[in-house]
TIFIMI-82335 format. One record per residue (C-alpha): x, y, z; residue in one letter. Coordinates in pm, whole numbers, always signed. Each point is the difference from the previous one (the first is absolute). Last residue first. Layout:
BEGIN
+--------+--------+--------+---+
|     px |     py |     pz | r |
+--------+--------+--------+---+
|      X |      Y |      Z | A |
...
+--------+--------+--------+---+
//
This chain:
BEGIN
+--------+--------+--------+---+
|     px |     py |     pz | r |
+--------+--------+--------+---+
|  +9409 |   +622 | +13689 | X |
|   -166 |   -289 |   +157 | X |
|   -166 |   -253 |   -233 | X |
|   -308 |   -206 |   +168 | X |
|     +4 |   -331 |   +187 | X |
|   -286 |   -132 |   +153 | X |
|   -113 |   -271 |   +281 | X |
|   +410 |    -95 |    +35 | X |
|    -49 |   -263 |   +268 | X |
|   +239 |     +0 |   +358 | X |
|    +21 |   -341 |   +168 | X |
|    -76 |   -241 |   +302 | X |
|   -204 |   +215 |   +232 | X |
|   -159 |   +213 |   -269 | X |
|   +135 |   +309 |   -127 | X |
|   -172 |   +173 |   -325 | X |
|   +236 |   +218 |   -217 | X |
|   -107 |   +269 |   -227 | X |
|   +313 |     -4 |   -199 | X |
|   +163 |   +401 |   -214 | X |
|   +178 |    -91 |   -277 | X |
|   +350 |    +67 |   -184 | X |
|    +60 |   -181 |   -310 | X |
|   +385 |   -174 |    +18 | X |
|   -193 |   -343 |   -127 | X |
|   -316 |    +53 |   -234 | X |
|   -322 |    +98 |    +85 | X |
|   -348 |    -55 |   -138 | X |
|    -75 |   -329 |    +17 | X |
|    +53 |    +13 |   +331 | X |
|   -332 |    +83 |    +54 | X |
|   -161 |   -331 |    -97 | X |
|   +184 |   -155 |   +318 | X |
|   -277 |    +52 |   +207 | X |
|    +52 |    -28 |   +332 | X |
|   +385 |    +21 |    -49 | X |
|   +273 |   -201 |   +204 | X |
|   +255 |   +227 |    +98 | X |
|   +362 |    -47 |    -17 | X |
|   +224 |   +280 |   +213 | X |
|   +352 |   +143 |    -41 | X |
|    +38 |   +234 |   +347 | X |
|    -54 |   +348 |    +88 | X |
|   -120 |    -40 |   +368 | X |
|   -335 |   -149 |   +123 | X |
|   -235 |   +186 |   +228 | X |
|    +40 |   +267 |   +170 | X |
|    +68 |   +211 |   -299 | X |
|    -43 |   -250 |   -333 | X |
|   +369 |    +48 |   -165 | X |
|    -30 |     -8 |   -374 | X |
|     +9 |   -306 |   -216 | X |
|   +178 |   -209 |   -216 | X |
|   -294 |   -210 |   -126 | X |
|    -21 |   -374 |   -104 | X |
|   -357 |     -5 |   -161 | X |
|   -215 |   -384 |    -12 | X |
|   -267 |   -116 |   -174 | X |
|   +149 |   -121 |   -342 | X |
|   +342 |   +143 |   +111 | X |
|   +137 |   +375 |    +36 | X |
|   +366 |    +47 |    +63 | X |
|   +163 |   +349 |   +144 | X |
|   -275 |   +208 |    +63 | X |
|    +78 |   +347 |   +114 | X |
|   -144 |    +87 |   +275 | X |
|   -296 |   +208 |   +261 | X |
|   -178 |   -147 |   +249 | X |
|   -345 |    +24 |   +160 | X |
|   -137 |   -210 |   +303 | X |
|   -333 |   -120 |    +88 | X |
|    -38 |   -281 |   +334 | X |
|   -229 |   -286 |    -34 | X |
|     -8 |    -97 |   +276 | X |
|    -41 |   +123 |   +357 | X |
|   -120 |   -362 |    +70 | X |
|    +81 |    -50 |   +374 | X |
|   +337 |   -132 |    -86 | X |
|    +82 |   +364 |   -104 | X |
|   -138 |   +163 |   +329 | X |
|   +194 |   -299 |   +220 | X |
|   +304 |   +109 |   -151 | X |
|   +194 |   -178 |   -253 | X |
|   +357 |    +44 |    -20 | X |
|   +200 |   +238 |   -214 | X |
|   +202 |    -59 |   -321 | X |
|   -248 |    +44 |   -285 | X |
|   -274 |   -227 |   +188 | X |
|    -68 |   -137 |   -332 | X |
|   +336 |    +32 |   -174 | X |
|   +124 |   -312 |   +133 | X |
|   -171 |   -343 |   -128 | X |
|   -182 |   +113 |   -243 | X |
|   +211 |   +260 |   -139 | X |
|   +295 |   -238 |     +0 | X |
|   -153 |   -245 |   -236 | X |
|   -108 |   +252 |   -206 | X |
|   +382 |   +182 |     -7 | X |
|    +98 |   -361 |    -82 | X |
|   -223 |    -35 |   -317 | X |
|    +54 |   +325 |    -88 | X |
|   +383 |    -58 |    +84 | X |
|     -9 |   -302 |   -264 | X |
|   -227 |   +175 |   -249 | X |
|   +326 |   +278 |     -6 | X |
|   +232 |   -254 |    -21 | X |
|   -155 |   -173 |   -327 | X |
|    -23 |   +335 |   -129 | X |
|   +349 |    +71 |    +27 | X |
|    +89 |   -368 |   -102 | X |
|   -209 |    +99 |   -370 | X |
|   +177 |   +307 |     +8 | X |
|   +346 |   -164 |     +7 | X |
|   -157 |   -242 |   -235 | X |
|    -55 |   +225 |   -301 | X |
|   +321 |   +228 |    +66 | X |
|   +261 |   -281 |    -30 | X |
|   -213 |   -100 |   -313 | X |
|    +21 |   +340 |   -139 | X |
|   +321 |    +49 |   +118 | X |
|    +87 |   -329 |   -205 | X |
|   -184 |   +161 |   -288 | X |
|   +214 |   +313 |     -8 | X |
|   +312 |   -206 |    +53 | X |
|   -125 |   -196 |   -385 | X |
|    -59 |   +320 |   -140 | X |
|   +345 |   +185 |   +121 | X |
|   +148 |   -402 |   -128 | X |
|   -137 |    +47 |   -318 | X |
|    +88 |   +368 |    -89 | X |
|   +361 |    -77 |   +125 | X |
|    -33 |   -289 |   -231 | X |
|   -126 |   +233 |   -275 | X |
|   +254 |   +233 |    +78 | X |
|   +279 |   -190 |    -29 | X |
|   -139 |   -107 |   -353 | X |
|    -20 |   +307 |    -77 | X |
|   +364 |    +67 |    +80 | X |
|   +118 |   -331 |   -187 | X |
|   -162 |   +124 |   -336 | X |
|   +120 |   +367 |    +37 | X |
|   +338 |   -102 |    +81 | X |
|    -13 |   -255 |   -338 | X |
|   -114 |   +192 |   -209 | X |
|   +232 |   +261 |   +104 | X |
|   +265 |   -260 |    -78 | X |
|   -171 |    -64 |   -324 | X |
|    +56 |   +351 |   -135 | X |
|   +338 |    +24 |   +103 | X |
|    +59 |   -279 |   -162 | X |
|   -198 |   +120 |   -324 | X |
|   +201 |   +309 |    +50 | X |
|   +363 |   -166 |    +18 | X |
|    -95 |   -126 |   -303 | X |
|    -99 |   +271 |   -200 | X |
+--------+--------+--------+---+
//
């Protein structure tokens, strides 16, 4: 009888110190789960910080490079051949307030596949598009910079 009430508290014992094992395993899984959470929480916080960054830049560069698109201006373009109409087709990558970062298509003979950001004429129509959506631009070329005038879903 003895021997079976120690036996009896030894497995009292095991059992107490295993689930007690698993309640700080239990802990410290919950407490690694938050920490990713966190980790996870600002990493996408930077990645959107970056991505407003080059939006910001990719403006900046638009203006001062992507209006002649690589050639020089002729005497015909200085002369007011402007605006110009040009469609594309992408998938955007980033969309701001007015604003649509687009990975687009190649534009025969006239701009090759490249990572574009638009500004939009009227910025109420990317209201209804996410990122990796595919859409077809109706672009408008000035002298100084190419406008998205309306963006529609290309399938």
């Amino acid at each position: 009888m003895k021997s079976l009430s120690i036996i009896t508290l030894l497995i009292t014992a095991v059992a107490f110190s295993i689930s007690v094992a698993v309640g700080y395993l239990h802990l410290y899984n919950v407490k690694q789960i938050n920490d990713l959470k966190v980790q996870n929480k600002a990493l996408t916080e930077d990645v959107k910080k970056i991505q407003q960054q080059l939006a910001k830049s990719w403006n900046k560069d638009n203006k001062e490079e992507h209006g002649h698109h690589g050639h020089k201006m002729g005497a015909a373009e200085d002369a007011g051949d402007w605006p110009k109409f040009h469609e594309a087709v992408g998938v955007i990558k980033f969309i701001t307030e007015d604003r649509v970062i687009v990975d687009q298509e190649e534009m025969p003979g006239f701009m090759r596949a490249m990572i574009m950001s638009y500004e939009v004429e009227k910025p109420d129509q990317l209201k209804k598009f996410k990122e990796n959506d595919k859409v077809k631009l109706k672009l408008k070329e000035t002298a100084t910079d190419l406008t998205v005038t309306e963006i529609s879903s290309a399938k």
